[in-house]
N, C-alpha and C positions, 0 to 999 in steps of 0.2 A: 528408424521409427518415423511414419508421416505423423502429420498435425494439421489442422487447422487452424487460424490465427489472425484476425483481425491485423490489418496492415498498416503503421502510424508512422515508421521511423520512413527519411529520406531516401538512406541505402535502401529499402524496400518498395518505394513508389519506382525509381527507376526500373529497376525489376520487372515490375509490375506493367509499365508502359513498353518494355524490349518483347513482352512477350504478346503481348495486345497485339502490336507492331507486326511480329512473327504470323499469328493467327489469324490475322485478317487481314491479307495482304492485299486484296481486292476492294478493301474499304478504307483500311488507313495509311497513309503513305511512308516511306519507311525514310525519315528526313531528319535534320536537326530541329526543321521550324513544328514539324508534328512531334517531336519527342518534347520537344518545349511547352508547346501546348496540350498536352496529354498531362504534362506534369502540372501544371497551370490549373486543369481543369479539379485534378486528385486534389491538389494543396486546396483550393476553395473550395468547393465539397466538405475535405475533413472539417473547416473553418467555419465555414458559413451554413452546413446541410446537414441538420441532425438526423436525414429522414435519408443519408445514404452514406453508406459505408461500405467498405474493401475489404474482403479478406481472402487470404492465398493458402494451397498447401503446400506445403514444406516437407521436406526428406533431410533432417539434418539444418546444412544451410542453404541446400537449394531448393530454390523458390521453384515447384513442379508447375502448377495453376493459378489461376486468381477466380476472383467475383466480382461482382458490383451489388449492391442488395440495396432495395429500396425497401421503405414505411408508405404505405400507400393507404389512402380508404375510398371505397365503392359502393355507388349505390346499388345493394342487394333488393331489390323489388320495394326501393323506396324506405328502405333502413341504412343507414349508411355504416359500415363493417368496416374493419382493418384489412388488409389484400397485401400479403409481401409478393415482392418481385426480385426477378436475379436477371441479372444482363452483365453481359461482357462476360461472360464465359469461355476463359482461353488456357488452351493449356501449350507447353513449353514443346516445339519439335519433336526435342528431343525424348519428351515424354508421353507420345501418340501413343496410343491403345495401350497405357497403362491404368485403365480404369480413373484416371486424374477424376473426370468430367463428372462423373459418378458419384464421388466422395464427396467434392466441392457441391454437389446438388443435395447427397445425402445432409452437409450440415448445415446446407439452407433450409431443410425442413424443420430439423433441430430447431436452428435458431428461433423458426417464428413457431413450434410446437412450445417451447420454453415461454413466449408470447402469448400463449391462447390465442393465437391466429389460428384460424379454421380453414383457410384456402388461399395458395398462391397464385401466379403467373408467369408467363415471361413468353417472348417472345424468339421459335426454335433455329437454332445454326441448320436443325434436321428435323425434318415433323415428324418421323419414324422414331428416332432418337428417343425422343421425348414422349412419345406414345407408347411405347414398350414401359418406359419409367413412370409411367400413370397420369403421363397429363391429356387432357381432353380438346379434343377441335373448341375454338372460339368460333367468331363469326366474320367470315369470308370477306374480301376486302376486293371489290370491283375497280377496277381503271379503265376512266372514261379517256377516251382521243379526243375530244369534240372541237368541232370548229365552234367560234367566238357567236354567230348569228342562229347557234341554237341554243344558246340561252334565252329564254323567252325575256322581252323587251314591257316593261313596264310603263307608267304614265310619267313616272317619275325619278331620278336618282338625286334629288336635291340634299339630304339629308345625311348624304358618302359624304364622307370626311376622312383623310391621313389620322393614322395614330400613331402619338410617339409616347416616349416612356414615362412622359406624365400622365399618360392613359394607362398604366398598366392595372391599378385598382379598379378603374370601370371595364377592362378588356376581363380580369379574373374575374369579375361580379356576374359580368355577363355567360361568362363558360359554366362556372358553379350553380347559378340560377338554375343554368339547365341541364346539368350535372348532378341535379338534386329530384329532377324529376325523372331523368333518364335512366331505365337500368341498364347495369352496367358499367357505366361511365365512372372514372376517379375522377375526384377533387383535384384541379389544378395546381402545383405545387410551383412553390418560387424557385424553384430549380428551372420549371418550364417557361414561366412566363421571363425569367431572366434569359434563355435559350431564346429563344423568339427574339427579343427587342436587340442583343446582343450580335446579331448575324445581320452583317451589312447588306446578305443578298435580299433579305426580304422584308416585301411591303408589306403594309399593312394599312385596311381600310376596313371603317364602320360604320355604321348605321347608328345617330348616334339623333334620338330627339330630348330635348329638354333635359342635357345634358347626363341621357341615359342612353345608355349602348344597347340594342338590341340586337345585335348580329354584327360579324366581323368577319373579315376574309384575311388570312395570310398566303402571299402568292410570291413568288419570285419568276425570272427568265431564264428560258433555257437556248440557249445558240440551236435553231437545224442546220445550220450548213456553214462549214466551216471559209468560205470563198461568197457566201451570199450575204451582206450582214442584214438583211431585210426579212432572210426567213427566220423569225424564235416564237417558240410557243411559249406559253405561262405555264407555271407548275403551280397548283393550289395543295397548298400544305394545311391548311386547315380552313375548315368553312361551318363556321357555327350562326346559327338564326334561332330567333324568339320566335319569330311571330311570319305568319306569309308575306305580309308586307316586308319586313325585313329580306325574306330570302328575294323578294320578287324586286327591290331597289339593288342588291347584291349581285341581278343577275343581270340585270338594264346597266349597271357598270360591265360587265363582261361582254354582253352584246354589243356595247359601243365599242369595243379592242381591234372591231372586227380589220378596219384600213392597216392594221401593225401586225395582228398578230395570225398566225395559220391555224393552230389547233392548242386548243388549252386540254389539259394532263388534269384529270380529277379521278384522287380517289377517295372512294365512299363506301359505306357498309350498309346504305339504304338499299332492299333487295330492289326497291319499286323507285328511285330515281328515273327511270327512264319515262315517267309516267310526266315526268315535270319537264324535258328538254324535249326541242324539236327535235334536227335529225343526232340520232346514237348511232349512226356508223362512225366506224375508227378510221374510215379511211382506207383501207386495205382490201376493202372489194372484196371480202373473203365470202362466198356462202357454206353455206354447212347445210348442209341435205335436210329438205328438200330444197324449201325456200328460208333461211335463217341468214339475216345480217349481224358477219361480225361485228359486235359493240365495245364491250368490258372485257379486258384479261379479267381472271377473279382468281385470285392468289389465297393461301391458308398461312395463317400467321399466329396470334394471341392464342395460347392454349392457357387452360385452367388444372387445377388440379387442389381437389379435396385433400387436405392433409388429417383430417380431423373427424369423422362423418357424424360421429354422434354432437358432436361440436357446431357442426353445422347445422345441422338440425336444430338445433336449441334457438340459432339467431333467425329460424323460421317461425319461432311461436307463434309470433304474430302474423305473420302473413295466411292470407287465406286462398285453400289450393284447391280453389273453384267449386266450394259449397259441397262437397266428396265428403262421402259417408262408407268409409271400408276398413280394412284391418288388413295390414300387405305384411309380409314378413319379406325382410332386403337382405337378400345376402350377397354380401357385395366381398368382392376377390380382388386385392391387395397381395401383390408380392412382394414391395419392397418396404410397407409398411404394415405389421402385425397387427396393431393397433385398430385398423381398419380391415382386416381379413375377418371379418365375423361377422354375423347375421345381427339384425334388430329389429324389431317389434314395430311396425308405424299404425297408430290406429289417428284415420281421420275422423274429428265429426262437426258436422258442417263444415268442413273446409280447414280446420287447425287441427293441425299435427303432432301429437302427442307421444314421446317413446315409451313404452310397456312392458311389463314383464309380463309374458303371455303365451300359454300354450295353442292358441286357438287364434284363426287367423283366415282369411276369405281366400289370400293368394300367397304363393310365393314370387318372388322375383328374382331372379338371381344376373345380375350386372358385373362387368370390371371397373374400378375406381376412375378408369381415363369416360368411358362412357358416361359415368355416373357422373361426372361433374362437367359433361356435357351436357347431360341430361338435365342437372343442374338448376344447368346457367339459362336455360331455355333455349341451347342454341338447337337441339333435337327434339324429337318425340319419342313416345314408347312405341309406336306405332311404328315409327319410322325405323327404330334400334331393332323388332322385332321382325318386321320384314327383313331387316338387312342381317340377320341371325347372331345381331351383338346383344342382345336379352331372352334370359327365356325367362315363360310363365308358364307355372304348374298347373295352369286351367285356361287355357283361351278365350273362352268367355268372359275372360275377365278384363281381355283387354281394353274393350271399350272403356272401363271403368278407371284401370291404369292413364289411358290415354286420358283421361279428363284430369284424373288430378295431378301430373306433374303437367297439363298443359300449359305454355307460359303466353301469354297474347302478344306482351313484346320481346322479341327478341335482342340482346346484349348489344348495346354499342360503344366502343374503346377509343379511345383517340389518343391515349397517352402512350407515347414514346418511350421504350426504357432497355 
């Protein structure tokens, strides 16, 4: 008989770390000092992190899979929501393609449906995987090459200052600020900012006036050559700013890298970064027909997913879906949640959205729940789902009208790790 089961006892963290070990062997190295710190990480977590917890499934007494599950909240178009997430999703060798992965994701929806959580996350082992299981594309994640002397050079960088861990209240005030006006974006947890200051590799520098942070850079170094010690590039792991002047003191420190360092590693989820740095080739002299410099890999990562839809709709009340005056009926196609395989009524006016009981209705829409909470999140259009033949509409003229009210102007930005 399997189970799921929140994991507390000792005997079960080991467990829990041999098979992480197993699954990811390309990420976690399989050692005594990694199985120490693995364990290290669980015991403080259960201790210290009420906003993360473990749990595995079982067959008897063997441990088949595990989870990681975060309490997370996000700003949804400037309302800030609950968001569960699951990471570390690993199942046991010897338990491959016995549906483990599936079960363990089924009773992460449980968990936060028992929550009144209305939409999770997580970030996929397989984007296919997880898009057959209903979760939705996030927003696309660019990697820049760039050499150090195109970051544009400011008047000034007086105001860079080292941060150490007696900055960690103005480093989270500074993320949150702007984590409160960004959609998308989760609240910075002391899980994260303790990851950060905790990790010898990396620096960390801010822009800091009148003992207020506006902007920070977390960067560390990477070796190119393993016989040259003069070639390393920076890797920038996070790059948060207030204000222009912030980003543009930020950048006049990277410009000046230029005598040390070959090419710094940024990634970003700004589609239009490139509008802000001089040269964005990588380096690789690659063209792409006709005339196109290669710039950014741009890789898919953060997917979403609706567990709730009527649910989520309700934490729309407020928000206004661009002044729209129409009556849609959504019938939205869920297979592995029932709950969510039904049609609902949306009548807009001026702009809020209201569910109905209504026989009469301007359009139909009919979506899959992985679209739909792309759709969402603003990382898509209707326009866009409808050319690409993942939405239909029972009257085409009506698209323009679809097209306006789930338009989003800004599009999701994520930074948090999980």
């Amino acid at each position: 008989m399997r189970s799921v089961k929140k994991l507390l006892q000792e005997d079960e963290i080991l467990k829990y770390v041999n098979i992480v070990i197993g699954a990811y062997p390309g990420v976690v190295e399989a050692s005594q000092q990694t199985t120490e710190r693995l364990i290290s990480v669980f015991k403080h977590n259960l201790s210290n992190e009420p906003s993360i917890n473990y749990y595995g499934l079982w067959e008897d007494k063997d441990l088949l899979g595990c989870m990681r599950i975060h309490d997370f909240e996000m700003n949804l178009f400037s309302k800030i929501i609950p968001i569960g997430g699951v990471g570390q999703v690993a199942v046991d060798l010897l338990h491959k393609k016995e549906r483990v992965a599936k079960e363990l994701i089924d009773h992460f929806y449980n968990i936060f449906l028992e929550k009144d959580v209305h939409i999770v996350a997580l970030y996929p082992f397989r984007p296919d995987f997880y898009k057959k299981m209903g979760f939705g594309y996030g927003p696309q994640m660019y990697q820049y090459l760039i050499e150090p002397s195109s970051f544009p050079k400011g008047p000034t960088k007086q105001h860079i200052k080292y941060v150490s861990e007696q900055d960690q209240q103005q480093v989270a005030d500074c993320y949150n600020r702007i984590a409160l006006k960004k959609h998308g974006m989760f609240i910075k947890t002391q899980s994260e900012l303790t990851t950060i200051f905790k990790n010898k590799q990396n620096y960390i520098i801010a822009v800091e006036k009148d003992d207020y942070i506006e902007g920070y850079v977390v960067f560390s170094f990477k070796k190119q050559s393993e016989t040259n010690f003069m070639l390393n590039n920076m890797v920038i792991k996070e790059f948060i700013y207030e204000t222009p002047e912030a980003l543009l003191e930020l950048s006049t420190f990277f410009n000046s890298q230029a005598d040390q360092i070959n090419r710094i590693e940024w990634n970003t989820q700004d589609d239009n970064i490139h509008f802000f740095l001089g040269d964005v080739r990588n380096g690789s002299n690659h063209l792409i027909p006709s005339v196109y410099h290669a710039n950014a890999v741009v890789g898919i990562g953060l997917m979403y997913r609706i567990i709730n839809v009527r649910g989520f709709f309700q934490e729309l009340k407020t928000h206004n879906f661009n002044n729209s005056n129409m009556t849609v009926k959504l019938t939205v196609s869920d297979s592995l949640l029932a709950e969510n395989n039904q049609t609902i009524i949306l009548q807009a006016v001026d702009g809020y959205i209201e569910m109905i009981e209504n026989e009469s209705y301007d359009v139909e829409m009919i979506i899959d729940i992985a679209e739909l909470s792309s759709l969402m999140m603003g990382v898509v259009t209707v326009q866009e789902l409808f050319m690409l033949g993942k939405v239909k509409i029972s009257d085409s003229q009506h698209l323009q009208a679809l097209h306006k009210l789930f338009f989003v102007f800004e599009k999701p930005m994520c930074l948090t790790a999980f």
